[in-house]
Each structure stands twice: as structure tokens, then as C-alpha cells.
N, C-alpha and C positions, 0 to 999 in steps of 0.2 A: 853593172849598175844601169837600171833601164832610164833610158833618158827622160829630163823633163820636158814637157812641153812648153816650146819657145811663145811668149806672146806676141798677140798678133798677128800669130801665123798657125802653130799648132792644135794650141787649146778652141774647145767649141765654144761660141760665144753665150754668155748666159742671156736666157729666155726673160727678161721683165716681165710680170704682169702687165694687162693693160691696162690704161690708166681706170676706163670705167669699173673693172673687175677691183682695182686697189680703192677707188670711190667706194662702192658694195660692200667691200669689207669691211674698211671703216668705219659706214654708215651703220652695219649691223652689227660690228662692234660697241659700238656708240647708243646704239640704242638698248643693246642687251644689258649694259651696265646704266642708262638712265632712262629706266622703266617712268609712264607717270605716277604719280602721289597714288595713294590710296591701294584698292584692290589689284593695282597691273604689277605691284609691291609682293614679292612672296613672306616677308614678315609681317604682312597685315595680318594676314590669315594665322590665328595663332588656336585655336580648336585642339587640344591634344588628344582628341579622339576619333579624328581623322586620319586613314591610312587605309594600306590596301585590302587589308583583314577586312575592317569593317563595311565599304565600299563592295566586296565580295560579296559577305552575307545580306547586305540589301539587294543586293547585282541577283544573286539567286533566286530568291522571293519573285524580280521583276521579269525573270528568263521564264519559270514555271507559268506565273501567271499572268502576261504580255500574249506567253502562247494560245492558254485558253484563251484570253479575249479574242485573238486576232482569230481561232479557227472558230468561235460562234459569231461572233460579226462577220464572216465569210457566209458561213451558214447562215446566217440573217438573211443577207441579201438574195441568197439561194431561194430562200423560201417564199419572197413576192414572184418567182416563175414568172424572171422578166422575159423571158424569151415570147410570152404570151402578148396580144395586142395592148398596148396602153399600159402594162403592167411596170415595165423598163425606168426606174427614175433616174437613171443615169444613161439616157440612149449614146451617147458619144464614148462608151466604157473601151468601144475598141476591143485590145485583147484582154484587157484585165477583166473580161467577163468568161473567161476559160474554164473556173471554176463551176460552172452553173450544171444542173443537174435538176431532174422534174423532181417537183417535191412534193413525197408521199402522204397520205393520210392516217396512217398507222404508224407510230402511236399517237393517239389524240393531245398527245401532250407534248409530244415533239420540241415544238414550237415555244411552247411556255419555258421548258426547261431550257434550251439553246438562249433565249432574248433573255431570262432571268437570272443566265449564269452570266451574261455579256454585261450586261446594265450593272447586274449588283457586287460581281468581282470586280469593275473597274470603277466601282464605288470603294470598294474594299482597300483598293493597290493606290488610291490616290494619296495615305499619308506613308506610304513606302515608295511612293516616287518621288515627293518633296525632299523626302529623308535621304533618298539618294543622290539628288541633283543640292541639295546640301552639302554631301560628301565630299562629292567630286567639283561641287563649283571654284574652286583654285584653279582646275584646268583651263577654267573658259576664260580666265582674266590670265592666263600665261602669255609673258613677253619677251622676245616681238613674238606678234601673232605667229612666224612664222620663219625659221632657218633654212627648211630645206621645201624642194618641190615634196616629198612623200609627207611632211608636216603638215604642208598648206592642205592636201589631200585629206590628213586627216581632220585635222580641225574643222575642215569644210563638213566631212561628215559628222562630225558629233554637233554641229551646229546642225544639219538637219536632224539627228536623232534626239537630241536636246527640243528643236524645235517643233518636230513635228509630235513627238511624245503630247505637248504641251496643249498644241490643238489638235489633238484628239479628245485628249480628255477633257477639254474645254470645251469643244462642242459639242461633246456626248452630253455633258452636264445642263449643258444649254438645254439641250435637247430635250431631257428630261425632265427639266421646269417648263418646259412649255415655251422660253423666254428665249427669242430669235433674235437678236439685237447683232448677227453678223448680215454683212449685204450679200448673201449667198445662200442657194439653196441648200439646207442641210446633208440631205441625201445624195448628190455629186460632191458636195468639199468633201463628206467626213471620209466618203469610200477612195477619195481624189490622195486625201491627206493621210490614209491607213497607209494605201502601196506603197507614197515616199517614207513614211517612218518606218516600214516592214523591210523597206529595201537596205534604209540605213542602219536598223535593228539587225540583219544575217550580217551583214558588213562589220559591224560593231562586236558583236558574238562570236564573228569568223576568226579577229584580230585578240580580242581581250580573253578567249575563253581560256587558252593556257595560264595566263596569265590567275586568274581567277582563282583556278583550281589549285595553283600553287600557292596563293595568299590565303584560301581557304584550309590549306593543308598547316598553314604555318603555326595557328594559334587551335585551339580547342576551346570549342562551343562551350562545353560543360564546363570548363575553368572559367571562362569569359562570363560565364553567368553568375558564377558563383563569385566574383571580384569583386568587390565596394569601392564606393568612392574612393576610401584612403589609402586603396591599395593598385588604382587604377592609374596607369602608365599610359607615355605615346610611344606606338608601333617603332620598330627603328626604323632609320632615316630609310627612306627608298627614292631610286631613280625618275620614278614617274613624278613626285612634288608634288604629294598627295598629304606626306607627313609635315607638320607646320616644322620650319627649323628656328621658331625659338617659341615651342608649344608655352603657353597658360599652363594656371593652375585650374586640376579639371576642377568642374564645378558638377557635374555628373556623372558616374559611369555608364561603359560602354551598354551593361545590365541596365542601366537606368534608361538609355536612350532607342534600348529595341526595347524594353518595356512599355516605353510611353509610346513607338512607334506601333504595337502592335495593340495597345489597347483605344490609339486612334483610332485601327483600322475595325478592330473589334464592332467601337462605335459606328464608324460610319455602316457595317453592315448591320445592326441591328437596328439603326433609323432606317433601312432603306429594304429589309429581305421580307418586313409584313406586306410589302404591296404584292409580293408575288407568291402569299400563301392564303388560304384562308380560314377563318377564327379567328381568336383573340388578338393574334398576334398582328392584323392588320392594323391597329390603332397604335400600335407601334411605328408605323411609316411615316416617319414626322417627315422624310425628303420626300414623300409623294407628292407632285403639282395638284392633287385632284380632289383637293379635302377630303371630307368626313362622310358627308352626306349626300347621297347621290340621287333618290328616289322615295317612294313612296312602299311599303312593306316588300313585296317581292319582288322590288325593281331596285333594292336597295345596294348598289352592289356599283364599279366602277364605271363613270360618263366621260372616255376620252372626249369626245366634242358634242355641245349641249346645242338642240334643233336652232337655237335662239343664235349661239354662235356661230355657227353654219348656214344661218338664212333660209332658214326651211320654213315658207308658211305655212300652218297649223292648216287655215282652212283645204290646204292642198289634199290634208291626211285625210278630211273629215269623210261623209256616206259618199261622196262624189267618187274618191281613190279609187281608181283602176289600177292592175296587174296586167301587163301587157304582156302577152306570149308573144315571141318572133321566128317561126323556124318554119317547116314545109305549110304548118299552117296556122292560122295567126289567129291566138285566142284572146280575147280578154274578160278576166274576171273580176269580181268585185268581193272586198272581204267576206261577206257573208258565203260567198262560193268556197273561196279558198277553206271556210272552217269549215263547210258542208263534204268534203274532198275525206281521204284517209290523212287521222292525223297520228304522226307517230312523236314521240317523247324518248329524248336521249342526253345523260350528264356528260356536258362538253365544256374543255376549257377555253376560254378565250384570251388571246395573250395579246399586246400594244409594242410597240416599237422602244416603247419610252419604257418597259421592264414591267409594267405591273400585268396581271394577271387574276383570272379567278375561277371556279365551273361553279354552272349552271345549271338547271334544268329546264332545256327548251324542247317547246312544241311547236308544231307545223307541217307543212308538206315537205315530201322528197324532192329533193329538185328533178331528180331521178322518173319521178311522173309526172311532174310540170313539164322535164324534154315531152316525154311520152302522149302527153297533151296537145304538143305543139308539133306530133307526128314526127320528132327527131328518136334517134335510138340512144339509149344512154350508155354510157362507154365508147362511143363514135361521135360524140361532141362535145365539143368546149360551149359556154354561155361567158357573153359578155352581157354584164350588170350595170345597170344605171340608175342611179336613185333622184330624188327631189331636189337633191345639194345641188343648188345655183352654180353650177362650175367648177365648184370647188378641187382643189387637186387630188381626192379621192373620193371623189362623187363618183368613177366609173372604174369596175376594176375585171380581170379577166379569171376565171377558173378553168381549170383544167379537166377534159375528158374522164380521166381517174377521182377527180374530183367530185365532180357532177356522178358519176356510178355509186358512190360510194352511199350505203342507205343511212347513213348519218346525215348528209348533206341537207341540210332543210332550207326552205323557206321560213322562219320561225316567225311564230305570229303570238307566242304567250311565253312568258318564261316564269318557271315556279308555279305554273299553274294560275298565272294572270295573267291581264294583255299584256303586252309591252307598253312603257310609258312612252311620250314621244320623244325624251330623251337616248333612249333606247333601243327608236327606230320604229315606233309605231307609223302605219300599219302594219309593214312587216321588214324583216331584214335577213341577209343571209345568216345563217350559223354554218361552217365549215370546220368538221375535224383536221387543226395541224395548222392553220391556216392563218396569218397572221393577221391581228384583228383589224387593219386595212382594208381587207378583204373583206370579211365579214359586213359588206355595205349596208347600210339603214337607208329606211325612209325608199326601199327600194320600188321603182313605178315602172320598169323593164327587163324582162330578161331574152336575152339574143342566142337563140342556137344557131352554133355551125359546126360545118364538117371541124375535126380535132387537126390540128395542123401536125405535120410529121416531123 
């Protein structure tokens, strides 16, 4: 018979907790069970159409199209060729400017397609992100915040994926009306505020995508659609406390709810995809910042910024306006030279930050023989451009070597076969194939050749 251990002498003495570790327990015992009033309550939340299924197929929709946004808003930024002087609106970018690449002139439309898929998909995903942070808002009011260190971990991130989702698309939107009302330069927050929500987005996708696929596998679409209100059920119970545990009576189904989600999104892209086509369908663009009327017959067409808003005095434009050549040797001409010159005519699109878009028919000179003018060789140098614009922060912008070669490249001085209004940049402005309409400076009084940087 093995002997017992004598106390106080044999047996090991038991280990107590320490006092502050039995405080901590308690405390988060205490608090798990007296959550506050209202939403930190998981019976508040009574939705019976909330669950992992549905949370999924919204999750899908925002995995497909988060991605395209994020690679043409990458592509965006690509295409101002900050690496060019003055070009850079975020010079402090560091390494998150890794992705940069010279940006070509072919296809002329590049550019419009990239900024019109970016602008007007996340016009599109805007009532499928609501629809989702919907879904899943039970999680963000789970109490206590937090039981373990790998909790706090998460929570922390879906607080930034939650948050930073939030302003993006909020100052994309901003952006888009025209309407600045953060205290921050657009162009460093939004590119500032992508990387943290891209980074919290892989993280987020890294963790849930199993998850996903399984909740996706659980129900069928095609039954799910086919279900009506009377016959529309809540998900069973799941571990995440996503399904409410003392669900309502639904008041619509799950069919009713991507229904209505999808004919939001429907909406918002047909208020918003005429700005980036043209014909009929631009008078459709009830979300354009840029009204209706932009010009006069064949200047009627879109005015991101009018001379008046930008401060251009008119008399500057008038018979006095010189074209200053800057490069081995220094010309200057006066419009009537410029039309005297070979003028060539090319249908170019020009595309805006803010999404909209349109082609044209512009005339004028090659930049290509403005270098040639000014004794530079084209294809072996860049032109910095400066226009009339009082300082403005794209009043000077830089083109590239490949740019300046390219025999699309003009100086345009008529479009449609009229002058340019001076909304439009009279006397003359660039036109560049691909180029984003920043670039395309008005009211231009300079161009600078130099050697192409390597």
C-alpha cells in the first residue's frame, strides 16, 4: 500500500494565486457578466439576419472590389511620375513609394480607365460597406473589450480596418465634391490612410478568409434567394456572436436585404459613371462637383478649375502673352507664332483625379518641336511647365522624356476646332496622352527643357 504523504512535511505545498492575478480575475469576471446598458448588451442586437453566411457574402463583394480600388489608386499615384521634379505630392512617402514606375503614353486612355474604375467602384462598394459594418457591428460593441493579449491584438486591428475603410472612402468622397473640410492635405492623408487600412485589410483576410469560405459553403445562394420573408430563418447560433441569441421577427429577408443592397449600389453608379463617359449618358452624373455647363459651343465639355477660381488675370492672357522657351536656347513666342508653327490635331482623352473624364479634339504644336525650337533633342529631355496660376499647387508640373517624344504631346491652342476658352486654358495648355489632367497645365507662360533624369 503506497504510503500517504504526511503533512507538513511530505506533500508539496499548494501554489496560491497572487493576490493581483485573483483581483484580474475577478475584475474580468465581473465585468463579463456586467456589461453596460444598451449596445455592449449582446441581447440588444436582435437582427435575425445577421450571421456568418450573410457577413461572408457581403465580405466577398468587399475582398473583389477593395482590391481593385487599392491597385488603381496605386496606379493613380503612379501616373503623376513623382519621381519627376515638383511632381511628388507626398515627398515624405519614404518606402511606400516602391511601387512607382514611369508612366507610359500608350494607351491614351490609360489613365481615364484606371481613375474611373477607382473613383466610380468606390462609389459603387459604398452601400456594400455600410451593409457590412452593419453586419458585423455586434463585434465592435463585444464586452470587455478584451480577455486575452491575442483579443486586444485583434480588436486593435479591426478597429483600424473598420476605421481606416471609413476615411478612405470619406475623403475620397470629399474629394470628389470638391469639398475639403479636413485640416489636411488630401493627397498625403488619403495615400497615408490607404497603407494603414491595406495593411489592416491582408491581416484581416489573412485571419477570416477560412473562416469565410466555410460560412460561404454552409447555405446556398440560389436557395437564399429564392426565400421570402415567411420563410426566412436566423443562421444557427455561432461562436463568433454574430447571430443575435434572442433574434426578432424578420421584418425582411436576407433576398430582400442584398436586394436593396445591390440596387443602392446599382444607383450610386449610375449617378456617378456619366462623368466618365461621353454622350447622353453624362447628364446622368447628378454626383459630379462640376455642373452642367462648362463653356461656350466647343468648349462645352468639363472645367475642373475656372481662371476666376484660380486667379489668373485675363489681361495676362491677352496680345501681350508670351511662350517662353528655356533650354540651350531661349525662344519666345507670341500666339500668333505659335499658330503660324505646324499644327497637328489629335482625339485625346483627359481624365481628373476626382473621376471624370472626356476626349476631345485638340490642336496645336508638338512639344516635340517646341524642345527642337529651344535646341533640346526630344526623347533626351524632360520640360518643366509653369502656367499663369498664382502659385497655385498645380500651377507647375513636370513631364517626362517619353512624354515630351511622343507626337501626340501638344501644346494645344484650339480644341474642336475653336480657340480654347479661358476657362480651358487660353492661350494655350498642355494636352498629354495618358497623363493625368493635373498635368495637363493651362494658362501655360513656360516651358523648361533639360537633360531626362536617369
Amino acid at each position: 500500500m503506497p504510503d500517504r504523504p504526511r503533512p507538513g512535511r511530505d506533500a508539496e505545498p499548494a501554489v496560491a494565486p497572487r493576490k493581483s492575478t485573483r483581483l484580474r480575475q475577478r475584475a474580468g469576471a465581473w465585468l463579463g457578466e456586467h456589461p453596460p446598458p444598451g449596445p455592449f448588451r449582446p441581447e440588444f442586437w436582435r437582427s435575425p439576419l445577421r450571421g456568418p453566411w450573410l457577413t461572408s457574402v457581403l465580405g466577398l463583394v468587399l475582398l473583389f472590389g477593395i482590391i481593385a480600388v487599392a491597385i488603381t489608386g496605386l496606379v493613380s499615384y503612379a501616373a503623376y511620375d513623382p519621381r519627376l521634379p515638383g511632381n511628388d505630392t507626398t515627398p515624405e512617402k519614404g518606402l511606400l513609394g516602391f511601387y512607382l514606375f514611369d508612366w507610359p503614353t500608350r494607351p491614351a486612355w490609360l489613365y481615364r480607365v484606371t481613375q474611373g474604375v477607382h473613383v466610380i467602384l468606390g462609389l459603387t462598394l459604398v452601400p456594400v460597406l455600410l451593409a457590412k459594418l452593419w453586419s458585423v457591428i455586434p463585434k465592435l460593441f463585444a464586452w470587455p473589450p478584451s480577455r486575452s493579449v491575442a483579443q486586444a491584438v485583434e480588436r486593435a486591428s479591426l478597429l483600424l480596418l473598420v476605421g481606416g475603410a471609413v476615411f478612405e472612402f470619406v475623403t475620397g468622397i470629399l474629394n470628389i465634391q470638391l469639398w475639403y473640410v479636413f485640416p489636411f492635405s488630401f493627397y498625403p492623408g488619403h495615400l497615408y490612410g490607404a497603407w494603414i487600412f491595406l495593411a489592416a485589410f491582408v491581416v484581416h483576410v489573412a485571419f477570416k478568409l477560412p473562416r469565410m469560405i466555410g460560412a460561404l459553403r454552409s447555405r446556398s445562394i440560389r436557395r437564399e434567394l429564392r426565400t421570402g420573408l415567411r420563410d426566412t430563418r436566423p443562421e444557427p447560433p455561432d461562436p463568433y456572436g454574430l447571430v443575435a441569441i434572442a433574434p426578432a421577427q424578420p421584418t425582411v429577408s436576407r433576398r430582400g436585404l442584398l436586394g436593396f443592397v445591390g440596387a443602392a449600389s446599382l444607383t450610386m453608379f449610375g449617378l456617378a459613371v456619366g462623368q466618365c463617359v461621353d454622350g447622353p449618358l453624362r447628364r446622368t452624373a447628378l454626383l459630379a462637383p462640376h455642373g452642367r455647363d462648362y463653356g461656350p459651343g466647343p468648349n462645352d465639355f468639363q472645367v475642373n478649375k475656372t481662371a476666376a477660381a484660380m486667379g489668373v488675370d485675363p489681361a495676362r492672357t491677352g496680345p501681350d502673352w508670351r511662350l517662353t522657351l528655356a533650354g540651350p536656347h531661349r525662344v519666345r513666342l507670341s500666339r500668333t507664332d505659335l499658330l503660324a508653327m505646324a499644327l497637328h490635331t489629335y482625339s485625346l482623352p483627359i481624365a481628373c483625379v476626382e473621376g471624370w473624364s472626356t476626349r476631345q479634339r485638340w490642336t496645336g504644336v508638338r512639344l516635340a518641336d517646341l524642345a527642337r525650337l529651344a535646341g533640346a533633342a526630344p526623347g533626351a529631355v524632360e520640360v518643366f511647365v509653369e502656367s499663369l496660376e498664382p502659385g497655385g499647387a498645380f500651377s507647375t508640373a513636370s513631364l517626362s522624356a517619353r512624354q515630351v517624344a511622343d507626337p501626340r504631346s501638344l501644346l494645344a491652342l484650339q480644341v474642336n476646332g475653336a480657340d480654347l476658352s479661358l476657362d480651358h486654358g487660353f492661350p494655350a495648355r498642355i494636352i498629354v496622352p495618358g497623363a493625368p489632367g493635373v498635368h495637363n497645365t493651362k494658362w501655360v507662360q513656360r516651358l523648361s527643357f533639360r537633360a531626362a533624369s536617369s
